[in-house]
N, C-alpha and C positions, 0 to 999 in steps of 0.2 A: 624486452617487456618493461614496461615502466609500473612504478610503485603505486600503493595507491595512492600516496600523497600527493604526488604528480598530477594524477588523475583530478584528484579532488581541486591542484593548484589550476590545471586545464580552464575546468568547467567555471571556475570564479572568476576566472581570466578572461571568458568567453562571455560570460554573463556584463560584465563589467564591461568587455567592447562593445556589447549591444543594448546601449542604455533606454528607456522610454524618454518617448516627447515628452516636454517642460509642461506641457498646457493640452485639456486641461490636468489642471496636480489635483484634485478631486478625483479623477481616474487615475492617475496614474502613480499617486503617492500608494493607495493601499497596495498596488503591484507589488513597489520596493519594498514595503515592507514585510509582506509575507515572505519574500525571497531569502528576505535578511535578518528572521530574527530564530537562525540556531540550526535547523535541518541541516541532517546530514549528506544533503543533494546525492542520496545511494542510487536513487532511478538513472540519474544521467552518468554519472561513474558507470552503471551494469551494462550502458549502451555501447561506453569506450571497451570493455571489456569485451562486451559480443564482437566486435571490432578486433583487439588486442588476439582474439583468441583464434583470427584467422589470417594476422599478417596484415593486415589490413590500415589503410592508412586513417591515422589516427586524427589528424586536423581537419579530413574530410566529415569525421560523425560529429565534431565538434556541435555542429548547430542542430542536426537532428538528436542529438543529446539533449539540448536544448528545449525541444520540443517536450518531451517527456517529460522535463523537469517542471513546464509552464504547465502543461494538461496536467499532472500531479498536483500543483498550488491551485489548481481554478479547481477541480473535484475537492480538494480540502474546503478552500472557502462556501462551497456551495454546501457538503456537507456539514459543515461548524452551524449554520443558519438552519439548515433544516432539523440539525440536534438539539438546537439552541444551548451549544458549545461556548463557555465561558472562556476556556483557555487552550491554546494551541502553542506545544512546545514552551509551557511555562509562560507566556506571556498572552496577551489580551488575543482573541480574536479577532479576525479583520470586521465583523457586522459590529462588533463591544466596542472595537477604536472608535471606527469610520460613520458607523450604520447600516444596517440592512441595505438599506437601496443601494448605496456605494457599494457595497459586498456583492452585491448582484452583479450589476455594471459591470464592476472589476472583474470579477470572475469571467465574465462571457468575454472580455476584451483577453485574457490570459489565455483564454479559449483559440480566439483569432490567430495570438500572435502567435501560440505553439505549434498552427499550421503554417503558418509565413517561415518559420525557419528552418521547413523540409523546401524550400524554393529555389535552392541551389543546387540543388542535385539533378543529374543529366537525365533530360522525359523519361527513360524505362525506370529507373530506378525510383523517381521521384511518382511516377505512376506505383512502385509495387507500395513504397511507404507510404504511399496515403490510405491507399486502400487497406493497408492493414491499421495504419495508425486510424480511420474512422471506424472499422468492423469493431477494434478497442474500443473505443470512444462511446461506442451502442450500446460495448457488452459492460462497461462500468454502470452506465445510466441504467442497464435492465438489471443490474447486481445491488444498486441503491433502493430502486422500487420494490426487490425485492425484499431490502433490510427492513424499508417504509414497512410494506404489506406485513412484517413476519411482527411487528411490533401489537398489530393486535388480534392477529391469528393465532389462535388457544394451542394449537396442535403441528408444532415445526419439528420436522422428522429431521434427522442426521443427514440425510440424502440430501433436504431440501437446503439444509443450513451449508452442506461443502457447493453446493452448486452458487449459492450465493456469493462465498467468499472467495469462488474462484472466478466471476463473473465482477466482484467489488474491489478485488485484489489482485489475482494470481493472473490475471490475464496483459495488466501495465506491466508486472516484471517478466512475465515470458515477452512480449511485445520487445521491452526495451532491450532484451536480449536479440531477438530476432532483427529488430532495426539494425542492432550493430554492425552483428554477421552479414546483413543484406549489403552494408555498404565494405563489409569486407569482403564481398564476393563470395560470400560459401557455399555450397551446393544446396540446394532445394533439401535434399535429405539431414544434412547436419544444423541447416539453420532450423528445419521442425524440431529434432531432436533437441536443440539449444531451449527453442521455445516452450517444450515438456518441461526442462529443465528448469527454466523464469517458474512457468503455472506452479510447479509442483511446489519447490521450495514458497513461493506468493503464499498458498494454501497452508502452509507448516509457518510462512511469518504473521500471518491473520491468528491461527492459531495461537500463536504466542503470545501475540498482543494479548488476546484474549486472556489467555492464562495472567501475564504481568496486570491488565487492567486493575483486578483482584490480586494478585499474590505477589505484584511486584513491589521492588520497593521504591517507597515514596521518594526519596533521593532524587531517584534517577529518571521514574516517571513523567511528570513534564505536562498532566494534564491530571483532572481530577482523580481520585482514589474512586474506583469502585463505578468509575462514572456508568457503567451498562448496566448497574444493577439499581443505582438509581434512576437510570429511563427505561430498565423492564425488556431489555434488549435480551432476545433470545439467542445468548449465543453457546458453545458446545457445550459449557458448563452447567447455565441451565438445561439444553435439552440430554444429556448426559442425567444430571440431577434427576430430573422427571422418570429415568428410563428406570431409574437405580433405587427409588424410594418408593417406601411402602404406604398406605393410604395415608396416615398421620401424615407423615414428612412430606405426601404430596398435595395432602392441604394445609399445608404449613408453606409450601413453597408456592403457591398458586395464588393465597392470599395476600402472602406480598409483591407480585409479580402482580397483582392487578388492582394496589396503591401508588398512587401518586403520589409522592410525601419522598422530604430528604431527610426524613428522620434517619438517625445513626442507627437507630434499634433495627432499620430494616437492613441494612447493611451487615451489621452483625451477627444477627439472625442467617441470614441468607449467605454468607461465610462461614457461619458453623455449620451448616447443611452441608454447603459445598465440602468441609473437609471432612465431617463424621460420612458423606457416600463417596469419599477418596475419589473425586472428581479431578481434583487435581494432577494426580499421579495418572491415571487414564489420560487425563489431556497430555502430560507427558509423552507416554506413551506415541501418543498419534502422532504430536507432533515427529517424534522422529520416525516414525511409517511413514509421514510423508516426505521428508528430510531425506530417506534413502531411498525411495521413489524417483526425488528428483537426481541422485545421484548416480542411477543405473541409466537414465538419458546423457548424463553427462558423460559416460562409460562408452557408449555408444557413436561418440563424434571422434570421426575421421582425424585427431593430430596427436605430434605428438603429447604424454603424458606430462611433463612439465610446461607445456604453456597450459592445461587445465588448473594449474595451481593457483592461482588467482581465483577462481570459481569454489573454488574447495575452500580456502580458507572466506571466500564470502557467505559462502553459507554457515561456517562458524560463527561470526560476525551476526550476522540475522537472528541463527536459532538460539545463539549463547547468553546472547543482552541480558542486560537486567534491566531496562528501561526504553 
């Protein structure tokens, strides 16, 4: 089994042999730069993993690693433009460098090329990973429309908010997991299980974000403070808040949920709510009911116990962050 550092040397190594055409650099500069400026490339490492955790050879997931890591940067870019996203991992966004239009472009080219590097894999296999890497692809786009829609719908239920986040999130880390194991040959029953395993912990790292957006710290953060409560984004903590507050506190929470303004006072406001209805510790909470959700799928695959350790302390990693 190799470390994760390996992994991590792997995928820069692999990135770096397959560089973009010179021309035009109008396209193809904002590529490099998303690539390059700090991400922790964990989508394509989870892919070597899914691989890693069935014996499986490791230089063959190389490019469909690949893949994931490019469909991850083209969803980022497309959704930084539709947030109107100032900053991504501490530094400009690719629409604030480049511009809109070139953010567009670029993105749908990051698009193309994350399918061009399942093209080496032999027809049956290359047939199961597209098809799953596109049914992904649908379910991100219908988990984004669904973030759009929930932004001015008054009334976003708990139900409707995990299905989202497992349709915007939880579905590229079970995927990248399942692509692994697919090209490590693992049985139809352990790679589903693998892929509970991606979705569920996805849904507890949405989670967390969430929670860090607000309560994490600024250090380590890497994008605006609070940034969901200054675009009114309904996420567990407001509909948690709502569920949990009495009529004052919920027209107190309602009023500034449906200003537009980066006044600090609303921020403030709407974090002392959050902590005086212990919304916080509930998101806690969840997040690890989903954490050991995804780790009774993990429980469930066919190997032995020590090649699962990689997966275990990834999920550390994810739900432990502070940033």
């Amino acid at each position: 089994m190799y470390s994760f550092d390996k992994f991590h040397e792997l995928v820069a190594q692999t990135i770096d042999e397959n560089p973009f055409s010179k021309s035009p650099n109008e396209l193809y500069e904002p590529m490099d730069y998303i690539l390059n400026i700090g991400g922790k490339r964990i989508r394509p490492i989870i892919v070597l993993l899914g691989t890693d955790l069935f014996g499986g050879d490791i230089k063959k997931a190389l490019k469909p690693s690949l893949a994931i890591e490019f469909f991850h940067n083209f969803s980022l870019m497309h959704d930084d433009i539709m947030d109107n996203a100032s900053l991504r991992r501490s530094k400009p966004t690719v629409h604030e460098k480049f511009g809109t239009n070139t953010a567009i472009l670029s993105g749908d080219a990051m698009l193309i090329k994350a399918y061009q590097f399942l093209e080496d894999l032999e027809p049956e296999l290359f047939k199961k990973t597209t098809q799953l890497f596109s049914k992904t692809a649908l379910e991100v786009c219908e988990g984004q429309q669904y973030d759009v829609n929930y932004e001015t719908k008054v009334n976003v239920s708990y139900e409707d908010y995990i299905k989202m986040i497992s349709l915007k999130t939880g579905v590229l880390l079970g995927t990248a997991l399942k692509l692994g194991a697919l090209v490590g040959d693992a049985s139809e029953k352990d790679s589903d299980a693998l892929y509970q395993y991606g979705l569920n912990l996805g849904i507890a790292y949405q989670l967390k974000d969430d929670y860090l957006d607000v309560f994490g710290s600024l250090e380590h953060l890497g994008k605006k403070h609070a940034g969901d409560i200054f675009e009114n984004k309904k996420t567990i903590l407001y509909i948690s808040a709502l569920e949990a507050a009495n009529e004052e506190e919920k027209e107190e929470l309602l009023y500034w949920y449906s200003s537009n303004t980066d006044n600090v006072d609303k921020i403030y406001a709407v974090e002392n709510l959050f902590r005086k209805l212990n919304v916080n510790r509930k998101l806690s909470m969840l997040i690890r009911e989903y954490t050991n959700k995804a780790h009774s799928f993990l429980d469930q695959i066919d190997v032995p116990e020590e090649r699962k350790s990689h997966l275990r302390e990834l999920s550390e990693f994810l739900i432990d962050r502070q940033g």
